[in-house]
PyMOL commands that place a pseudoatom at each C-alpha (Angstrom):
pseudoatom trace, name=CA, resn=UNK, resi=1, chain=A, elem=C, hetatm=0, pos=[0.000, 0.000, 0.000]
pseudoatom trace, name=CA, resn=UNK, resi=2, chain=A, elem=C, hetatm=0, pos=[0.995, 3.528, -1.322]
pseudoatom trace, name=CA, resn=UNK, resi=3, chain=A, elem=C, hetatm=0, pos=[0.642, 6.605, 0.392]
pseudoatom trace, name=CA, resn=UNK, resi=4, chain=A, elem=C, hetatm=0, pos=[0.711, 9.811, -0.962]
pseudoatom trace, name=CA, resn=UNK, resi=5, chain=A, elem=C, hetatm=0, pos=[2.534, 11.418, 1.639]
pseudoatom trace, name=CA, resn=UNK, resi=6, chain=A, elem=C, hetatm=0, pos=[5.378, 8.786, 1.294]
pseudoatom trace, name=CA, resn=UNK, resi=7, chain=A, elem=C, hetatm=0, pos=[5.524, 9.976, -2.327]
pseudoatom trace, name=CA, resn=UNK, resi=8, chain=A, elem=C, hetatm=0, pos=[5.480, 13.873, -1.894]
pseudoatom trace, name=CA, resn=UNK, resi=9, chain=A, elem=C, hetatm=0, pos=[8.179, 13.546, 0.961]
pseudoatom trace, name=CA, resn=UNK, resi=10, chain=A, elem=C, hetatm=0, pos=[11.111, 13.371, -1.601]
pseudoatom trace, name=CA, resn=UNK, resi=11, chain=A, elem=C, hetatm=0, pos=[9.634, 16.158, -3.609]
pseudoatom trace, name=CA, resn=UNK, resi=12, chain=A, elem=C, hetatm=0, pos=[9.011, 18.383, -0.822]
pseudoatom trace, name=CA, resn=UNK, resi=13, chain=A, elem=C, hetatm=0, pos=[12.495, 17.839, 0.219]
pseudoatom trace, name=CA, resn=UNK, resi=14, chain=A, elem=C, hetatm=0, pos=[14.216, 18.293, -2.807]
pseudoatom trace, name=CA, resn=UNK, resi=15, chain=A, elem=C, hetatm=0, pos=[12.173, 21.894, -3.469]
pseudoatom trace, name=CA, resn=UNK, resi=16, chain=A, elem=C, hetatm=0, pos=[13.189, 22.806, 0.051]
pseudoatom trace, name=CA, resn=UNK, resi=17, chain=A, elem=C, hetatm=0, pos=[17.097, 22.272, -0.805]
pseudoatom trace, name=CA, resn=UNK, resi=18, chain=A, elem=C, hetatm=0, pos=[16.702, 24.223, -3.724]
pseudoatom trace, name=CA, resn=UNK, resi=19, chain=A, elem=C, hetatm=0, pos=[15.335, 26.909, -2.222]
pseudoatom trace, name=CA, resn=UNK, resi=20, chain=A, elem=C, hetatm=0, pos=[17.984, 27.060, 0.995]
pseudoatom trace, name=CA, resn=UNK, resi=21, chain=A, elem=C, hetatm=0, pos=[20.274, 27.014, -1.767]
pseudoatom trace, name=CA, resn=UNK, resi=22, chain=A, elem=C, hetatm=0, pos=[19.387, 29.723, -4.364]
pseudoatom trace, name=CA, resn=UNK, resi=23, chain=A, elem=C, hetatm=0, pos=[19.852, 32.376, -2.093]
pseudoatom trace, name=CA, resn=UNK, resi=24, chain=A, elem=C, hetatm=0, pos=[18.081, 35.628, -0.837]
pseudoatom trace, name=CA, resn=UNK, resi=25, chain=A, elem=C, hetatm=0, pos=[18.115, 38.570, -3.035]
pseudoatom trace, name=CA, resn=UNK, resi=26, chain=A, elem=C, hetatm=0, pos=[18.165, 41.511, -1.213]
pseudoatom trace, name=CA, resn=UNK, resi=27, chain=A, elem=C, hetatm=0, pos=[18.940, 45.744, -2.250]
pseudoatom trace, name=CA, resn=UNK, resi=28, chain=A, elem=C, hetatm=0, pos=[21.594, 48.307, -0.861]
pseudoatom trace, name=CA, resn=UNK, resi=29, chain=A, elem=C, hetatm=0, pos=[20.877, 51.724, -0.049]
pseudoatom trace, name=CA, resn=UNK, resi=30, chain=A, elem=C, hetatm=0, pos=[23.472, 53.685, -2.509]
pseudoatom trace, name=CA, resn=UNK, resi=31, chain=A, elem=C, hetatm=0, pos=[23.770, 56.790, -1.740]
pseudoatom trace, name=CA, resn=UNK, resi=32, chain=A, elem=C, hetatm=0, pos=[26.029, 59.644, -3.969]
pseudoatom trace, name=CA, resn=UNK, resi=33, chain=A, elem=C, hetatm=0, pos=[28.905, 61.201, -2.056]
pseudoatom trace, name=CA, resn=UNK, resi=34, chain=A, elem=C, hetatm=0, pos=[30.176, 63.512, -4.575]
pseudoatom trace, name=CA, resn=UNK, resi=35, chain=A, elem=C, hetatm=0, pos=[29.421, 65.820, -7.629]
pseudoatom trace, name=CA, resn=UNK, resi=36, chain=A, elem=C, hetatm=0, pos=[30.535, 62.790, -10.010]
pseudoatom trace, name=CA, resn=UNK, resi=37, chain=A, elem=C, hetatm=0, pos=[28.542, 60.620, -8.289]
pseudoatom trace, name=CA, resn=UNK, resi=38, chain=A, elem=C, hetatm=0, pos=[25.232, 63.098, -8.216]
pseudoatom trace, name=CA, resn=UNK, resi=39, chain=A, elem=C, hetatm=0, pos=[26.152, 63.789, -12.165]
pseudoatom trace, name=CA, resn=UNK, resi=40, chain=A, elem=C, hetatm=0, pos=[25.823, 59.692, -12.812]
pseudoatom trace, name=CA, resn=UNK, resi=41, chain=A, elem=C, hetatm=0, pos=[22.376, 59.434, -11.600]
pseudoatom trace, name=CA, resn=UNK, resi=42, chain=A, elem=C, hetatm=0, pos=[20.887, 57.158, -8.980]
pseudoatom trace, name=CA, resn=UNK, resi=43, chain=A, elem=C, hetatm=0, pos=[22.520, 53.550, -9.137]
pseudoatom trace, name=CA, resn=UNK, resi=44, chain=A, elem=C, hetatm=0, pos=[20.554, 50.668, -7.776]
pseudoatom trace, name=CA, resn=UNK, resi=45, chain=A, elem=C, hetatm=0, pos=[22.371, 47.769, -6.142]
pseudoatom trace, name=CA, resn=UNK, resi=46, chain=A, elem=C, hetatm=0, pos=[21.263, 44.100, -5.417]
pseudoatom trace, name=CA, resn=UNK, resi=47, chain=A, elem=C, hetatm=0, pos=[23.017, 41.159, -4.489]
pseudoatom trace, name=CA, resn=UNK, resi=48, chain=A, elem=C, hetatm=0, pos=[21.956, 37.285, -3.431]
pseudoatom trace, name=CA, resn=UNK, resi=49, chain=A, elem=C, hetatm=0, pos=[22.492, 36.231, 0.300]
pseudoatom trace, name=CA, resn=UNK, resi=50, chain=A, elem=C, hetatm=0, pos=[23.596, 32.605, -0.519]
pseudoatom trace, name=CA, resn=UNK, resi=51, chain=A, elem=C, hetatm=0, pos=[25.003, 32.038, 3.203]
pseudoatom trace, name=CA, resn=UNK, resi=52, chain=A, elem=C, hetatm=0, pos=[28.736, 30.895, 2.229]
pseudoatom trace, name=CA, resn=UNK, resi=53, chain=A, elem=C, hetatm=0, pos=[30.642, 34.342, 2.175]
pseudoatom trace, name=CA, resn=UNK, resi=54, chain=A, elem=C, hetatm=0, pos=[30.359, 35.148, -1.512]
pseudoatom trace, name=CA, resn=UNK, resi=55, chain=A, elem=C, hetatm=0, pos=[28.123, 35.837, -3.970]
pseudoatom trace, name=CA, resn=UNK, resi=56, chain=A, elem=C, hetatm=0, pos=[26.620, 37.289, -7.041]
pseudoatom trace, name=CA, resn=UNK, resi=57, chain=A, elem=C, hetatm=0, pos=[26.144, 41.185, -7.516]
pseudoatom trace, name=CA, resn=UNK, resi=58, chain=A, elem=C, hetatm=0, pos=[24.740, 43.863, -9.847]
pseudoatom trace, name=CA, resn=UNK, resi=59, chain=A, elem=C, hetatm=0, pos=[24.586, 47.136, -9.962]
pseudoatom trace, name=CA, resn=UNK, resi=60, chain=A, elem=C, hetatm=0, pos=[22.375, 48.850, -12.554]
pseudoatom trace, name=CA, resn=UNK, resi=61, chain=A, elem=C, hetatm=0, pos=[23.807, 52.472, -13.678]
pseudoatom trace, name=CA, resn=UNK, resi=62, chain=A, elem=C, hetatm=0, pos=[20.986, 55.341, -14.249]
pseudoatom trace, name=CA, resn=UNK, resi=63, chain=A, elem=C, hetatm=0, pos=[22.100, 55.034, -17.970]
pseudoatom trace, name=CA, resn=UNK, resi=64, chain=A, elem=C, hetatm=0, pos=[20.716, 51.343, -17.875]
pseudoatom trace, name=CA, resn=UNK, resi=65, chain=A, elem=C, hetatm=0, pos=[24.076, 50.618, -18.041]
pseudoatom trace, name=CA, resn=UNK, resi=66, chain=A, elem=C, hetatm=0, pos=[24.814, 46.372, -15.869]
pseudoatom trace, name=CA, resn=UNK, resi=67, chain=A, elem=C, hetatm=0, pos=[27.449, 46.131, -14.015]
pseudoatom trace, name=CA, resn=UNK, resi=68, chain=A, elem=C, hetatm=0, pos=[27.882, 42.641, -12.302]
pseudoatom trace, name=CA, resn=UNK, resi=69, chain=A, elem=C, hetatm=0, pos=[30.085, 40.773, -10.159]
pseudoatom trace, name=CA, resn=UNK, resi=70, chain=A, elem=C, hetatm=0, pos=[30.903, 38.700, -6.974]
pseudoatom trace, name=CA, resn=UNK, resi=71, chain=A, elem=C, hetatm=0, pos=[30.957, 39.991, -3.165]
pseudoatom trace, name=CA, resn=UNK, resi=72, chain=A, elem=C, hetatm=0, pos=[33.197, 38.372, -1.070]
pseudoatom trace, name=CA, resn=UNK, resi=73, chain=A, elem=C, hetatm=0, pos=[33.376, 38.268, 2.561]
pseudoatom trace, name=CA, resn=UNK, resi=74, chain=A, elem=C, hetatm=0, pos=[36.687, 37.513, 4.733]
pseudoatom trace, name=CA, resn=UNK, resi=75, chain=A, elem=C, hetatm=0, pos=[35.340, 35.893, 7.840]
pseudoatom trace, name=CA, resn=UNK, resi=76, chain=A, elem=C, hetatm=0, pos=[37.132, 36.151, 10.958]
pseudoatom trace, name=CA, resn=UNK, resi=77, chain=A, elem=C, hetatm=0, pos=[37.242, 34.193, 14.515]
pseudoatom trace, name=CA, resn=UNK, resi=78, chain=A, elem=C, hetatm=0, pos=[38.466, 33.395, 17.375]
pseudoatom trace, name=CA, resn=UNK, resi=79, chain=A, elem=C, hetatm=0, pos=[38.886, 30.415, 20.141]
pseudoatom trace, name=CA, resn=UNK, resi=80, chain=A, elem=C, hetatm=0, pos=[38.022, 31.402, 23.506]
pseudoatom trace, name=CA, resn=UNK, resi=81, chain=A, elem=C, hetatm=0, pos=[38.605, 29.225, 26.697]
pseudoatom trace, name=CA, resn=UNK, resi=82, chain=A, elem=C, hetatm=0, pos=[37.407, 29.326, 30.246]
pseudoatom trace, name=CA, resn=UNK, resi=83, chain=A, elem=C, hetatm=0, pos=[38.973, 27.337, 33.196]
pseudoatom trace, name=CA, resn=UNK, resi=84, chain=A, elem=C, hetatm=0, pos=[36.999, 27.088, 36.616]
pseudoatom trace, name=CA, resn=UNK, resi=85, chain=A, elem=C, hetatm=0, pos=[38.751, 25.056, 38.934]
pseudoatom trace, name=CA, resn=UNK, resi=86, chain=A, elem=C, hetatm=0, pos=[39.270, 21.192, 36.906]
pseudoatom trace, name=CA, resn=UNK, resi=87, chain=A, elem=C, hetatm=0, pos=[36.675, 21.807, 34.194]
pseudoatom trace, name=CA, resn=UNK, resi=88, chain=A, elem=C, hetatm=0, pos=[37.347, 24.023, 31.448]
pseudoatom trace, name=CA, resn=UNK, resi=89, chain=A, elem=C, hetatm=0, pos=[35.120, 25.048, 27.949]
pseudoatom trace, name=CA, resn=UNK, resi=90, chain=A, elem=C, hetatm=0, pos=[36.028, 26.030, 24.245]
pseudoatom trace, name=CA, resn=UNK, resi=91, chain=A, elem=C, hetatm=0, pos=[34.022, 28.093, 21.748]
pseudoatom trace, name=CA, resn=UNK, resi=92, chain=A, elem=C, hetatm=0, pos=[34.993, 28.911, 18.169]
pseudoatom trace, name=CA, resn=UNK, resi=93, chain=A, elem=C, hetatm=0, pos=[33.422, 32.132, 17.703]
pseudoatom trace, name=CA, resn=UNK, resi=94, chain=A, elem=C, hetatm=0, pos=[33.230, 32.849, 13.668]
pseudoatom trace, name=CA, resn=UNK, resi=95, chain=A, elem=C, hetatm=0, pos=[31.975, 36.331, 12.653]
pseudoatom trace, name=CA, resn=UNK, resi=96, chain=A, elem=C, hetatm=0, pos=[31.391, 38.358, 9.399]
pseudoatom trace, name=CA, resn=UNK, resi=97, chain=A, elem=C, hetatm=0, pos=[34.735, 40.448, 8.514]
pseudoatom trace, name=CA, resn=UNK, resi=98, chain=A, elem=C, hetatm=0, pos=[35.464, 42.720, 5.521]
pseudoatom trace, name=CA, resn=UNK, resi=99, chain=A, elem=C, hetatm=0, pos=[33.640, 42.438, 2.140]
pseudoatom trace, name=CA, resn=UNK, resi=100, chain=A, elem=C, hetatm=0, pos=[34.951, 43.531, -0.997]
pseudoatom trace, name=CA, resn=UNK, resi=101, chain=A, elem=C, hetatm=0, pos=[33.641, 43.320, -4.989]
pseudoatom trace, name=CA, resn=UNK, resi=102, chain=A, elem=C, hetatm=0, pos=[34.792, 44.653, -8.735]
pseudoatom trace, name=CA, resn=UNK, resi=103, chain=A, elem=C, hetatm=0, pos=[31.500, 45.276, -10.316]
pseudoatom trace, name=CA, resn=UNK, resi=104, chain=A, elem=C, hetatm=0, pos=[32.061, 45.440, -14.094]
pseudoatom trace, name=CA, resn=UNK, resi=105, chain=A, elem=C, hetatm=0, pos=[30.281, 46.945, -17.064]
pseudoatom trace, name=CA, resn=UNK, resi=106, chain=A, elem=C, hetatm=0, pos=[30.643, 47.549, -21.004]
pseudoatom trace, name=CA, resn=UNK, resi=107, chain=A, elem=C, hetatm=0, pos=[31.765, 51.055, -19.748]
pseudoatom trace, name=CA, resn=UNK, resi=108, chain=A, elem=C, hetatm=0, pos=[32.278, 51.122, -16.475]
pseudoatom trace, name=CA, resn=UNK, resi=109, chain=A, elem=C, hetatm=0, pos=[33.871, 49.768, -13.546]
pseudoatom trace, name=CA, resn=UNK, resi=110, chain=A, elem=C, hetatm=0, pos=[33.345, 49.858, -9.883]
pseudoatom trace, name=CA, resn=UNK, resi=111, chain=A, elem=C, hetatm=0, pos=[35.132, 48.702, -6.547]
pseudoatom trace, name=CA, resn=UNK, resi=112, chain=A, elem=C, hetatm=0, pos=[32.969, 48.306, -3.531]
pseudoatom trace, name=CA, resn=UNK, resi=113, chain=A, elem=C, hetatm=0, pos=[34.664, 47.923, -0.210]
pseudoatom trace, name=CA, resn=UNK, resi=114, chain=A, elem=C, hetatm=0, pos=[33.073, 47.951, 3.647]
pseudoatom trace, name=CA, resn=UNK, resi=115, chain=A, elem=C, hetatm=0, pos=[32.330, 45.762, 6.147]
pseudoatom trace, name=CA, resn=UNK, resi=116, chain=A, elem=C, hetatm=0, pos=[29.708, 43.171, 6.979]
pseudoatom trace, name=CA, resn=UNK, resi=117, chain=A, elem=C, hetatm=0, pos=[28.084, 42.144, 10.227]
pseudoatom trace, name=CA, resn=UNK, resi=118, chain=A, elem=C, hetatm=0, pos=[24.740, 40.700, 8.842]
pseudoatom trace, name=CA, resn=UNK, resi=119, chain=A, elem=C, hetatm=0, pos=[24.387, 44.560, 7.505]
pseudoatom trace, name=CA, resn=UNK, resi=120, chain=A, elem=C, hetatm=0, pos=[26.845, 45.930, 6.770]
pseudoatom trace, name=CA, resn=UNK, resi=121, chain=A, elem=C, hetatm=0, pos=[28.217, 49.336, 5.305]
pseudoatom trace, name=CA, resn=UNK, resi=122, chain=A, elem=C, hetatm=0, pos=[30.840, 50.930, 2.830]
pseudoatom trace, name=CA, resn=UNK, resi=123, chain=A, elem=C, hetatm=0, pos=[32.171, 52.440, -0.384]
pseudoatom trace, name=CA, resn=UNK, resi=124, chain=A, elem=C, hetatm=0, pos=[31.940, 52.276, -4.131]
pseudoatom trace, name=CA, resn=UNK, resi=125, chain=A, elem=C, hetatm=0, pos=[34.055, 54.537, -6.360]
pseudoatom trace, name=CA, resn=UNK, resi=126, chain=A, elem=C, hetatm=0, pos=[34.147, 54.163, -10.442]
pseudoatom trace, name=CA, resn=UNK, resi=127, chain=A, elem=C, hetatm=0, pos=[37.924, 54.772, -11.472]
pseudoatom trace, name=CA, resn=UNK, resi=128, chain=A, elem=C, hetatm=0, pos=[36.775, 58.185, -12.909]
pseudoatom trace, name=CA, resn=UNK, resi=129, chain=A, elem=C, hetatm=0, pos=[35.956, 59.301, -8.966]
pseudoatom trace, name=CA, resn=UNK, resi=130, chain=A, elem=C, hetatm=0, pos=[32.669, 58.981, -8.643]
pseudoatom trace, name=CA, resn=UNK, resi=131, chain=A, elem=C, hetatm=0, pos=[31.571, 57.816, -4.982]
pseudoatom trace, name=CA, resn=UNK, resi=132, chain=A, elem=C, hetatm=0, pos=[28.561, 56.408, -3.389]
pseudoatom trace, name=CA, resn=UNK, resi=133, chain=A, elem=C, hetatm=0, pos=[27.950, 55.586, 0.145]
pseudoatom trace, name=CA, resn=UNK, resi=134, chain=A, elem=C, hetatm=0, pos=[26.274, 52.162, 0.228]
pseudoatom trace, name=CA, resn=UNK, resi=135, chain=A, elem=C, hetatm=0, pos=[24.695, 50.144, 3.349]
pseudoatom trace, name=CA, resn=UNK, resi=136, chain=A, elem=C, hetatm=0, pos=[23.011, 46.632, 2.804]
for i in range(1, 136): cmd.bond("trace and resi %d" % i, "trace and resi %d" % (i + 1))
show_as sticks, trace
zoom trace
């Protein structure tokens, strides 16, 4: 005897691992910090959250202009131990560091640096000097 639950177990498995692993897309705030910047236009930024310390990018120019490219983020750590008396306890304490990306287009290209803590904050400048705040 067959049930149907037995059979829609795999499937609802397998659509739940392919959604853990595709990722959240999210937006950044971008925000212009100087005359080049304002002179560009507004720039939109979105990225996916994939939960491994890197993923994809892209930034979309006010000209319609794509950039694109991958965020990475340098996680950081560190062991901590307590001793009371003859017992003692370890923890590995692993945190969100530094991100960086090159986000490139047809035209242009831009290098994003700040730091992440879940949200996280920073700067993008285009190598003709045009800077935008950005905070995801």
């Amino acid at each position: 005897m067959h049930c149907w639950h037995m059979r829609f177990l795999p499937l609802a498995t397998l659509v739940m691992t392919l959604v853990s692993v595709a990722g959240c897309t999210d937006t950044a705030d971008v925000f212009p910090m100087n005359a080049a910047a304002q002179q560009l236009g507004p720039v939109q930024a979105s990225f996916v959250r994939t939960g491994v310390g890197r993923g994809p990018v892209t930034i979309s120019m006010a000209d319609g202009e794509v950039l694109t490219g991958e965020y990475r983020v340098a996680f950081g750590g560190s062991v901590e131990t307590v001793v009371a008396g003859p017992w003692s306890a370890s923890a590995v304490v692993i945190q969100d560091g530094p991100v960086q990306f090159v986000a490139r287009g047809p035209r242009t290209q831009m290098l994003c640096r700040g730091n992440s803590t879940g949200h996280g904050n920073g700067q993008c400048q285009t190598f003709d000097g045009a800077v935008w705040a950005i905070s995801w």
